[in-house]
C-alpha positions as CSV (number, residue, x, y, z in Angstrom):
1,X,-14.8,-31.1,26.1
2,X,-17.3,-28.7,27.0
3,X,-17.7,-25.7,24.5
4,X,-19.5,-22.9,25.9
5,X,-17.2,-19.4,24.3
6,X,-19.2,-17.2,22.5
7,X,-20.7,-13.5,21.5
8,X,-23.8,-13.6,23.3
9,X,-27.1,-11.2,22.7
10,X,-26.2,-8.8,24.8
11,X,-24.0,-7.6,21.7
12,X,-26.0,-7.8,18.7
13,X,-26.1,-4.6,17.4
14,X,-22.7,-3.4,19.1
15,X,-20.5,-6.2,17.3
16,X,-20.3,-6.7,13.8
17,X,-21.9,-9.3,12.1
18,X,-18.9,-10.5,10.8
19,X,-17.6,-11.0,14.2
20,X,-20.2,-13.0,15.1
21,X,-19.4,-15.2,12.3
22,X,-16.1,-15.5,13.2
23,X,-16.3,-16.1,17.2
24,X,-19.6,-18.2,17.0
25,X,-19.1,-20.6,13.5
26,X,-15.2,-20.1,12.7
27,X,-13.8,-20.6,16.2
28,X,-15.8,-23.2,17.1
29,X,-14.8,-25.0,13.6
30,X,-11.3,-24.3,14.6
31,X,-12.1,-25.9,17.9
32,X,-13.8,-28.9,16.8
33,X,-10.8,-29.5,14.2
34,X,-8.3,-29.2,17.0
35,X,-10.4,-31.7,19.2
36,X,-10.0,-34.1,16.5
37,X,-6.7,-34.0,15.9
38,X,-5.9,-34.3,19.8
39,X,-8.5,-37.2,20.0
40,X,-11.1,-35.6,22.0
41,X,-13.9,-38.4,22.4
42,X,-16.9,-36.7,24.2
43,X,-18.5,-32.6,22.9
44,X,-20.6,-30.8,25.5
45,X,-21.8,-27.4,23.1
46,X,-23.9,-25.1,25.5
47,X,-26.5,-23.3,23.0
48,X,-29.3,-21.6,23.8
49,X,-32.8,-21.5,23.5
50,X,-33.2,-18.4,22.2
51,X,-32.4,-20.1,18.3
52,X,-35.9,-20.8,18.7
53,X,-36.4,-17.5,17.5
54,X,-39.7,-15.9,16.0
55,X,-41.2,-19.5,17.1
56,X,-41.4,-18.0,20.9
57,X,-44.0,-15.6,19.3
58,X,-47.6,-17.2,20.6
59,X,-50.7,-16.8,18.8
60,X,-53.4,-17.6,20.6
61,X,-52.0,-19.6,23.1
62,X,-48.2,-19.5,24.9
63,X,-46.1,-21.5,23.2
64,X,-44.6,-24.8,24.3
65,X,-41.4,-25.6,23.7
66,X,-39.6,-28.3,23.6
67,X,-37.4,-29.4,21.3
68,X,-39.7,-30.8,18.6
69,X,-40.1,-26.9,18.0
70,X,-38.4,-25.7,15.0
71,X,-35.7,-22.9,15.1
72,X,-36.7,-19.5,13.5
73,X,-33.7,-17.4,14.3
74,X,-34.3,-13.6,14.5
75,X,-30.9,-12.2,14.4
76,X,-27.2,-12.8,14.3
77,X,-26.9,-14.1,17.7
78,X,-29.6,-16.9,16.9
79,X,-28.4,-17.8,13.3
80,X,-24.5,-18.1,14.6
81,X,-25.4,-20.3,17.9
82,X,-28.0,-22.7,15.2
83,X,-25.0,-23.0,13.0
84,X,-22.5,-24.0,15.6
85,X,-25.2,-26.5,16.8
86,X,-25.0,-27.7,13.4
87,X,-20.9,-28.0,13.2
88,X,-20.9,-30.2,16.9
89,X,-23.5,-32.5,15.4
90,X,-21.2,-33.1,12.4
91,X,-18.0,-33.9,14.5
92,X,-16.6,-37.1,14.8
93,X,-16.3,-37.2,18.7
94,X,-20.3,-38.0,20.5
95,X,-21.7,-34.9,20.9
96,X,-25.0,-33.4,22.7
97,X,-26.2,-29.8,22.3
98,X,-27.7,-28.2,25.6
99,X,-30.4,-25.3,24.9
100,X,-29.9,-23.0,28.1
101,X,-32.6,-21.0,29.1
102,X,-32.5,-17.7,30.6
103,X,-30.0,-18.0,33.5
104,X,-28.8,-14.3,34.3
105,X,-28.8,-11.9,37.2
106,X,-32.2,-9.9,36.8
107,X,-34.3,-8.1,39.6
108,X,-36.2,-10.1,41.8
109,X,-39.2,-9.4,40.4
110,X,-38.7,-10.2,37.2
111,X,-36.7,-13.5,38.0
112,X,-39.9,-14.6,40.2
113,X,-42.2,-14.1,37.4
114,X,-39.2,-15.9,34.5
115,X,-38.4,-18.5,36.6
116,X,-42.4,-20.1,36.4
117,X,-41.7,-20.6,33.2
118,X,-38.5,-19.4,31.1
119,X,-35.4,-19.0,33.5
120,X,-33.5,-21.7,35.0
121,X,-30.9,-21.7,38.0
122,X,-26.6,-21.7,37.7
123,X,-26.8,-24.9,39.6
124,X,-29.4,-27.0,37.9
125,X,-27.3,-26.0,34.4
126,X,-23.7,-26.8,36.0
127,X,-25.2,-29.8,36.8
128,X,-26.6,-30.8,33.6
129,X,-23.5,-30.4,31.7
130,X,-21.4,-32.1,34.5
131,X,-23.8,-35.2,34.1
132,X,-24.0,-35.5,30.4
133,X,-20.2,-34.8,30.1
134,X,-19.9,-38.1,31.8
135,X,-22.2,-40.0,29.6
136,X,-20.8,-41.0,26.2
137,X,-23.4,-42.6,24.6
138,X,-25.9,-39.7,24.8
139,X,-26.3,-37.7,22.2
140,X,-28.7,-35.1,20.4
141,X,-30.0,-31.8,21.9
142,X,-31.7,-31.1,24.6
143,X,-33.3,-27.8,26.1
144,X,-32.2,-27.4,30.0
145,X,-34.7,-24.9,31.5
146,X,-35.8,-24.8,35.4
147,X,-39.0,-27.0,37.6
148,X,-42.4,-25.5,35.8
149,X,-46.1,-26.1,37.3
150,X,-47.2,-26.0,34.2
151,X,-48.5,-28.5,31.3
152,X,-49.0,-28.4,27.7
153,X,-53.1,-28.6,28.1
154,X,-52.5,-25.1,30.1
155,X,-51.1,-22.9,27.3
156,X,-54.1,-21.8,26.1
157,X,-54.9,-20.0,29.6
158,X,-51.8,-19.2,30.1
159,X,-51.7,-16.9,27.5
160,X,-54.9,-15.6,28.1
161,X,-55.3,-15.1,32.0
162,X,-51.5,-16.6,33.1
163,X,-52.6,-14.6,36.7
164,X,-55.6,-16.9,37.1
165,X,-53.8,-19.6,36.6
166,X,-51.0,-19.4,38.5
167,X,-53.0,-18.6,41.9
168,X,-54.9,-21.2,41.5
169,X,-52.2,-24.1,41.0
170,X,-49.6,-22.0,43.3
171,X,-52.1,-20.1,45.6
172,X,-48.5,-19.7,47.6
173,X,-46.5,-18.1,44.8
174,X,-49.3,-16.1,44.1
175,X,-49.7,-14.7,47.7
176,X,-45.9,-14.1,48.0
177,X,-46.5,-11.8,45.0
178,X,-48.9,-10.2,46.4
179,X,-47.2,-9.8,50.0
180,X,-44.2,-8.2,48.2
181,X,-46.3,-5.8,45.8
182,X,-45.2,-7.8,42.4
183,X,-48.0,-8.0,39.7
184,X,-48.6,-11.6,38.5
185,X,-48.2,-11.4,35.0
186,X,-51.5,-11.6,33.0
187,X,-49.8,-13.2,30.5
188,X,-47.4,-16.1,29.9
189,X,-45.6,-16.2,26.5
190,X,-43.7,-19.8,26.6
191,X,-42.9,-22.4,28.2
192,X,-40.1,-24.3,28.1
193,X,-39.8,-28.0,28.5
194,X,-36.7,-30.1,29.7
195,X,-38.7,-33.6,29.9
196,X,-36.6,-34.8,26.8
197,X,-33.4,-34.2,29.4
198,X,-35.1,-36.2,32.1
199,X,-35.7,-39.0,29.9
200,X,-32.1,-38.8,28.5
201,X,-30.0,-38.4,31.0
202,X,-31.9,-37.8,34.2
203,X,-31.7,-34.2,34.3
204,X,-33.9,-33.0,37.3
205,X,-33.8,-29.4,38.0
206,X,-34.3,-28.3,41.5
207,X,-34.0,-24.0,41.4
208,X,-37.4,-22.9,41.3
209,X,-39.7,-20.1,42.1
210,X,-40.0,-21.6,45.9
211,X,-36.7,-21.7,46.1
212,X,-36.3,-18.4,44.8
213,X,-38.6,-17.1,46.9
214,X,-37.2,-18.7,49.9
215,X,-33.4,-17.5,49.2
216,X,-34.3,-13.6,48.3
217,X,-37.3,-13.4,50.2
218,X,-38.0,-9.9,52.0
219,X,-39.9,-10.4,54.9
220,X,-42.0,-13.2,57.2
221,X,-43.5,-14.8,54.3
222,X,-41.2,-16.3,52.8
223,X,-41.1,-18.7,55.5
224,X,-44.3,-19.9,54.7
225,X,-43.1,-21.0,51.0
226,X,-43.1,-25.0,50.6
């Protein structure tokens, strides 16, 4: 079973709290119940990695998340997703929780600039949940977020000068940017990090910012993208 119904952020603040409650923690109690009693073996909950919360807010360096990161949820949205995380790992059929990242239509260039470090493509997320649907014995959660240049050692820069960066380990990206008047960003907030899916279950995303860039490009340089 693959559980993926819910209020979603765009309506905090024009749903009630209540409603929240009831769509996000009571119907998916109500759903786990009825899974039981039909014998439902395997739980696929699609979550999101916004229940990380206030924790996305860097200090002095972008943050890197991964799922070692500890949830501060900062409204409703957050708090109801985090508490249906919490029913699926209390069922009695094997369950895994999948953190989505951001994985909506925006304008090009803001997608360019998300997808270097917090977006992640429909495919690459279809296809996580398709493969760990099939796999019974893995369980836990797991954040599901798109192919990233980045490292851990390069938060601190990113933060600061995410530009400099970012031309010099994708001098492509960067000149695609530049070729389609988009400002690299100065600086890079997050990062998220789906290695724990790798290991796990082999998750390998494949939508990235080349591919992104290749698919929507504008003009004659996007055929010189790799």
């Amino acid at each position: 079973m693959v559980h993926a119904a819910a209020l979603h952020a765009p309506h905090v603040g024009q749903v009630d709290d209540r409603e929240f409650h009831a769509v996000n923690v009571g119907a998916t109690e109500a759903l786990l119940e009825e899974a039981e009693r039909v014998g439902v073996r395997r739980i696929v909950y699609i979550s999101s990695t916004s229940v990380y919360g206030h924790a996305l807010i860097p200090t002095d360096q972008a943050v890197w998340v991964d799922e070692g990161l500890e949830p501060r949820p900062r409204d409703i949205y957050d708090e109801t997703k985090l508490a249906a995380e919490r029913l699926i790992a209390s069922a009695a059929a094997t369950s895994a929780v999948l953190r989505i990242a951001r994985c909506f239509p925006e304008p090009p260039p803001v997608l360019a600039t998300h997808l270097l470090h917090r977006a992640v493509g429909l495919t690459d997320v279809a296809a996580a949940i398709t493969r760990l649907a099939e796999r019974d014995t893995t369980t836990g959660t797991f954040n599901i977020a798109g192919p990233y240049p980045f490292t851990r050692a390069d938060c601190p820069a990113l933060h600061h000068d995410a530009a400099s960066v970012i031309a010099e380990r994708l001098p492509d990206v960067a000149a695609a940017f530049h070729a389609r008047h988009w400002p690299l960003p100065q600086s890079l907030d997050r990062v998220y990090d789906s290695s724990a899916a790798a290991t796990a279950f082999g998750y390998r995303p494949l939508y990235g910012i080349h591919q992104m860039l290749r698919t929507r490009g504008n003009g004659p340089e996007s055929a010189q993208l790799v």
